[in-house]
C-alpha positions as CSV (number, residue, x, y, z in Angstrom):
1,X,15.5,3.9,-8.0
2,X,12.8,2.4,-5.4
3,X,11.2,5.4,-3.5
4,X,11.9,4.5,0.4
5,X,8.4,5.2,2.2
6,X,8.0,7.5,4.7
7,X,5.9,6.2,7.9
8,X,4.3,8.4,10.6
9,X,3.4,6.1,13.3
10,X,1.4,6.9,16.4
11,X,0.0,4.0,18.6
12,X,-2.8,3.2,16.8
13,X,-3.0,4.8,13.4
14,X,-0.5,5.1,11.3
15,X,-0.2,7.2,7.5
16,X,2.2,5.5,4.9
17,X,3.4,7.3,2.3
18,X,5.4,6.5,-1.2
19,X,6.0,10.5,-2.5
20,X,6.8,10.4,-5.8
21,X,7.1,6.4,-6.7
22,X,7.8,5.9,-10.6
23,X,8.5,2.1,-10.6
24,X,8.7,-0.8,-7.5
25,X,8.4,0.4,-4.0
26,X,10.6,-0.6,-1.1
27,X,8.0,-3.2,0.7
28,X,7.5,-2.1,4.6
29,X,6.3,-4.1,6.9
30,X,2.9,-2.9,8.2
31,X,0.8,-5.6,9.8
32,X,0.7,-4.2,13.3
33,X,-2.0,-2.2,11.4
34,X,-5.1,-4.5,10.3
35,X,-7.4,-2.1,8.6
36,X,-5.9,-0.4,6.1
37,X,-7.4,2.6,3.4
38,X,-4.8,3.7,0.2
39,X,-5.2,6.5,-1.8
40,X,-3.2,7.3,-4.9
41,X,-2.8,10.4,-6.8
42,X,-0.5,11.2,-10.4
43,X,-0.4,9.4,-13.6
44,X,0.2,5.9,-14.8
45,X,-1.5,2.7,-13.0
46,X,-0.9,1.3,-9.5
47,X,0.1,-2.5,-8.4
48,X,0.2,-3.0,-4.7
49,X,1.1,-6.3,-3.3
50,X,1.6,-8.0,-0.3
51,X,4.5,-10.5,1.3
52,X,4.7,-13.2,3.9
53,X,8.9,-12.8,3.9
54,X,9.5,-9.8,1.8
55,X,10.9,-12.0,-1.3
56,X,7.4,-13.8,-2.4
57,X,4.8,-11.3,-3.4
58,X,1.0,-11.5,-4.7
59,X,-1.3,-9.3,-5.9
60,X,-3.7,-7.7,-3.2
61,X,-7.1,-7.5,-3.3
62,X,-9.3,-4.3,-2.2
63,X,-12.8,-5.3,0.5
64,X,-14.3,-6.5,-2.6
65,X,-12.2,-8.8,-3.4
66,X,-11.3,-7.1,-6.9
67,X,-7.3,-7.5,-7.6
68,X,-5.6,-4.3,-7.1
69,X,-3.1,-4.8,-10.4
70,X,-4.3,-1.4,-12.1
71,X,-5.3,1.6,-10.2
72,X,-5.8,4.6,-11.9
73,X,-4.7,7.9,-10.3
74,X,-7.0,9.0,-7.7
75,X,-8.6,5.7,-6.6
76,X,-9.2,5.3,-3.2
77,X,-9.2,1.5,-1.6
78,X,-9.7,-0.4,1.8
79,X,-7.1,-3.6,1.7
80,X,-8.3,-6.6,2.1
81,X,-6.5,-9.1,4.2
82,X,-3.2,-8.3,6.5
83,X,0.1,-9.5,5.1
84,X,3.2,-8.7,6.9
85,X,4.8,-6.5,4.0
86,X,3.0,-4.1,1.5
87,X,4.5,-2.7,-1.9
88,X,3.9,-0.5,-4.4
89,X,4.7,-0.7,-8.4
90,X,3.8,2.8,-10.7
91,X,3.8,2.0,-14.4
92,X,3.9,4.6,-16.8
93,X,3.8,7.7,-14.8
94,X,4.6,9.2,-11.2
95,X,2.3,8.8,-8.6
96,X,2.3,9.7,-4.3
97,X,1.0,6.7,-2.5
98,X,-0.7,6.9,0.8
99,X,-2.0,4.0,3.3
100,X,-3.9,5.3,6.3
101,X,-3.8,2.7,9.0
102,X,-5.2,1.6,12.1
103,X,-4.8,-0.4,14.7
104,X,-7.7,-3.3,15.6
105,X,-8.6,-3.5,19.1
106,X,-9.6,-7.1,20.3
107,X,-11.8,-7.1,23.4
């Protein structure tokens, strides 16, 4: 059963977590926050994707532009781009997903 993440939002930073994730996420919309960071920690390999709609989804890519289709446990990654929903898929193992976020100010 997809783990439901747990938000804890302030007004500019926000931490995103999927606790104990063992197949494909509930997506969440999170684009209010542009720079994002996601650690991972457990077993098995990480998939996290992004949505325009939360039906269509593509593999996201990490500041260097490397796809982020197989993270191993404790890899920590800044997102690249901003789409309006993030999810998370855990193959072959259990792992806690979190997304530290923050919110860009324009001047």
């Amino acid at each position: 059963m997809p783990v439901q993440p747990t938000i804890f939002d302030s007004q500019d930073q926000a931490v995103i977590q999927w606790v104990n994730e063992t197949g494909v996420g509930v997506g969440i919309a999170c684009n209010k926050w542009a720079d994002k960071t996601l650690q991972n920690t457990g077993t098995g390999t990480l998939l996290v994707q992004g949505s325009p709609n939360n039906t269509n989804w593509v593999t996201l890519k990490d500041s260097a532009g490397n796809s982020l289709s197989a993270l191993a446990a404790g890899s920590a990654v800044i997102l690249r781009g901003n789409p309006l929903y993030i999810r998370v898929t855990v193959s072959g193992g259990t792992q806690t997903i979190t997304i530290a976020a923050n919110r860009t100010r324009r001047r």
